[in-house]
C-alpha positions, 0 to 999 in steps of 0.5 A, spaced: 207 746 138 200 750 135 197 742 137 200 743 144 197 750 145 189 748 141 187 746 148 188 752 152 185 756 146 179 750 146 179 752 155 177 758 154 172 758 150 168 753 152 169 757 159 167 763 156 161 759 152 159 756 158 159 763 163 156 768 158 152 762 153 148 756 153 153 750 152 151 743 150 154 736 150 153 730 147 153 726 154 157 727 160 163 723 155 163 729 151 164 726 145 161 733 142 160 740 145 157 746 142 157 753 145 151 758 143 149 765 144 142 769 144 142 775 141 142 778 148 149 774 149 156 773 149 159 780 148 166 779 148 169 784 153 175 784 156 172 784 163 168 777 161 175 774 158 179 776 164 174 772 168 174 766 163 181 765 163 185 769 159 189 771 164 191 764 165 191 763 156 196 768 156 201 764 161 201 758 158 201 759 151 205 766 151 204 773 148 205 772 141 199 766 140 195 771 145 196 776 140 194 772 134 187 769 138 186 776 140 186 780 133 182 773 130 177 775 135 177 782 133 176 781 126 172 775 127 167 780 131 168 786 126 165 782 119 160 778 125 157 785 127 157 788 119 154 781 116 148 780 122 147 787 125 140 784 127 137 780 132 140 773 131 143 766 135 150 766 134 153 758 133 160 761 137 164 753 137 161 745 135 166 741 135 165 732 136 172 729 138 174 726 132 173 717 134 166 720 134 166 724 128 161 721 122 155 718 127 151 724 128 154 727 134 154 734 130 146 733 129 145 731 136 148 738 137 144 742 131 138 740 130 134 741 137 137 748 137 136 750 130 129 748 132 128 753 138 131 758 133 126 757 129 120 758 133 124 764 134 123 766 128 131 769 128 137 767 123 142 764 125 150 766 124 157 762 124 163 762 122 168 756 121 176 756 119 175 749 116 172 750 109 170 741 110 165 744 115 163 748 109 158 744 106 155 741 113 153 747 115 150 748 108 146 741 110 142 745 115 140 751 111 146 756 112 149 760 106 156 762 105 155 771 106 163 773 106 170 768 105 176 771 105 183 771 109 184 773 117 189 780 115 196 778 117 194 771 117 194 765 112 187 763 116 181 763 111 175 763 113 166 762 112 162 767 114 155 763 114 147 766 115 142 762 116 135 765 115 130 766 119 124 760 119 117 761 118 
C-alpha cells in the first residue's frame, strides 16, 4: 500500500518545486527530474502547501501518511535550519526513473547546478533517506553533517553539506 501512495507524495512535491523553486528535467520523457531552492526560496509554509496540492494529498492518501509526511518535513526542516543556518542552495528532491538509473541522468541534473553554485560562492544542503544515494553525493563534494533516525519513525536519514567553492 506505501508504493500506491509514493506517487501522490512525489506530486506534490514536484508541485511544490516547480511553484516555489527551480525544477529541471533530463528532457520532456523526464527520465530524471531535480528540484532546487535558492536561499531566497522555498520556505515551507502551510499556505504554499495548500496551493501545491496538500489538500488533494490528504484525500487520496488519508490523514495518518498526511501526518507521518508532515512530522518528516517538520524534523527535516528543523535539523536543515540548525545544520545551514546560513545563505545556501537547498537540493530539496533528484530522482532519475529506475530503467534510467546508471546512464548519467543524475549528472546531467547535478553538475550544470553545482556549477552556477559555485560562482556563487554558496554551499549547498541535502538530505537523502537512502544511505546508497550516500556515497553519490559524496562523489560531488558533499559531506555527511548528521545522520540519525526520524523520531517516531524507522526512517534513517543523511544530512550532507557541501561547501562553498572558490
Amino acid at each position: 500500500m506505501r508504493k500506491s501512495k509514493l506517487h501522490y507524495i512525489s506530486d506534490f512535491l514536484v508541485s511544490y518545486g516547480v511553484l516555489y523553486g527551480q525544477s529541471y528535467a533530463t528532457s520532456p520523457s523526464l527520465e530524471g527530474v531535480a528540484l532546487w531552492f535558492s536561499p531566497q526560496q522555498g520556505e515551507l509554509t502551510l499556505w504554499r502547501m495548500i496551493r501545491c496540492g496538500v489538500l488533494a494529498l490528504y484525500f487520496n492518501v488519508g490523514r495518518k501518511v498526511v501526518s507521518r509526511v508532515n512530522s518528516f518535513f517538520d524534523y527535516s526542516d528543523k535539523v536543515h535550519h540548525r545544520l545551514a543556518p546560513f545563505p545556501h542552495w537547498y537540493l530539496g528532491l533528484i530522482g532519475v526513473d529506475p530503467e534510467f538509473q546508471g546512464r548519467g541522468y543524475a549528472s546531467a541534473l547535478i553538475k550544470p547546478m553545482l556549477a552556477q553554485i559555485d560562482k556563487e560562492h554558496l554551499p549547498c544542503y541535502l538530505e537523502t533517506a537512502n544511505e546508497k544515494n550516500v556515497p553519490v553525493y559524496e562523489h560531488y563534494g558533499f559531506e555527511v553533517v548528521e545522520s540519525g533516525t526520524i523520531p517516531s519513525s524507522s526512517v534513517n536519514y543523511w544530512a550532507m553539506l557541501r561547501a562553498k567553492r572558490g
